[in-house]
C-alpha positions in Angstrom: -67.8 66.1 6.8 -66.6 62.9 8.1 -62.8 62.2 9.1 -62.8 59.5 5.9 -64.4 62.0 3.5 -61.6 64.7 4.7 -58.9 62.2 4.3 -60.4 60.7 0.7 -60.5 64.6 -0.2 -56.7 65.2 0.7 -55.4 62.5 -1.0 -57.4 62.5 -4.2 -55.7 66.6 -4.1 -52.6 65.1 -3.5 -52.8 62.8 -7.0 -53.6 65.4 -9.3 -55.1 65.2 -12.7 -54.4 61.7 -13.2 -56.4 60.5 -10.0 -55.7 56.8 -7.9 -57.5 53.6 -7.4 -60.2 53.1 -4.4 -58.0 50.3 -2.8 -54.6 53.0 -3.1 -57.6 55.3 -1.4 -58.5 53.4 1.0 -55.0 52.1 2.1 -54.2 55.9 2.6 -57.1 56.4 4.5 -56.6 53.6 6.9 -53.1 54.5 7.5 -54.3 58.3 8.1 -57.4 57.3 10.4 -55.6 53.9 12.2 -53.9 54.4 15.6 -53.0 52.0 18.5 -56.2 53.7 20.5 -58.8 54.1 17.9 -58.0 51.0 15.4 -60.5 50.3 12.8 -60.9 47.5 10.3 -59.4 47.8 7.2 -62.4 46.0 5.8 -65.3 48.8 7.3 -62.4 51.5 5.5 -62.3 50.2 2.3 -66.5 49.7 2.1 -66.9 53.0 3.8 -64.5 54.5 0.6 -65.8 52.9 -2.3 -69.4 53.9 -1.2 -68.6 57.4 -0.8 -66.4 57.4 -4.2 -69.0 55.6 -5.7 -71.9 57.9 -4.4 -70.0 61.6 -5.3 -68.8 60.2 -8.8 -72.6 59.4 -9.7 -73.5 62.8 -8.6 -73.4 66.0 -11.8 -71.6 68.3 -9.0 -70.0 65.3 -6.9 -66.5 66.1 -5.5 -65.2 63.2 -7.0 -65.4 61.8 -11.1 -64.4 58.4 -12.2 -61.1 58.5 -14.6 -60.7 56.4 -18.0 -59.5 53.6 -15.8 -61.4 50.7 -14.0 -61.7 52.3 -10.4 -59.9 55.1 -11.1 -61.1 58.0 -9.3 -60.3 61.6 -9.1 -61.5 65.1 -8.0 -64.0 66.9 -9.9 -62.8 70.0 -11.6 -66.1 71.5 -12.4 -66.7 70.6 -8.5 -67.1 74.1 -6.3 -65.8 72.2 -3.2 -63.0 70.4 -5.1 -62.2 74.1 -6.5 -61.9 75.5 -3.2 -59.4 72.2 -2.1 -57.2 73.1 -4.9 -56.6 76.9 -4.4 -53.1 76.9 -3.1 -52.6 80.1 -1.1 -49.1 79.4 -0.2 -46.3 82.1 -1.2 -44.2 81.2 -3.7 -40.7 81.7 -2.6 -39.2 81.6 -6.5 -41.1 84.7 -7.2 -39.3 86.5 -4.4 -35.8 87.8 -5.2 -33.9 88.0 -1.8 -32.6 91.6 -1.1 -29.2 92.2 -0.8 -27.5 93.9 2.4 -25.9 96.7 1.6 -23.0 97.3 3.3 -22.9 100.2 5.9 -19.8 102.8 4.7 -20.8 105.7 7.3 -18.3 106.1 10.2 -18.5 104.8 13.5 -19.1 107.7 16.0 -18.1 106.0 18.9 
């Protein structure tokens, strides 16, 4: 898996059910793969995007599905890697009540 097709991954998890457009893609990747050593062309980003989007959405099991809008992509729910992206295996700290201290009433012994 390419650096791109990790960073098209990530943000396409980040925008949910409601998915983004390739050029809001592709600006995200740029800014995630661009640096002052390794700087690429916006231009080679945005084609290297729109091809893979364009690829995976016209796959039946592609990570990626087009939305109702013009452009619009999204990840594939019925996908099994885009199922493995959105497990979220952090803890949950709502669910934990925080334990109270109970206050120590034995006598010192010293």
């Amino acid at each position: 898996m390419s650096v791109y097709e990790r960073e098209i991954l990530r943000v396409l998890e980040e925008a949910g059910k409601k998915g983004l457009k390739a050029g809001k893609i592709a600006h995200h990747v740029f800014n995630a793969c661009n640096s002052m050593f390794e700087p690429v062309d916006f231009k080679d980003v945005h084609a290297a995007v729109c091809q893979y989007l364009w690829q995976q959405s016209k796959k039946a099991g592609g990570t990626v599905m087009r939305t109702d809008g013009w452009g619009v992509y999204r990840l594939n729910p019925h996908s099994r890697q885009a199922a493995q992206l959105l497990l979220d295996f952090s803890e949950k700290e709502e669910d934990q009540q925080p334990k109270k201290v109970e206050e120590d009433h034995s006598l010192s012994l010293f």
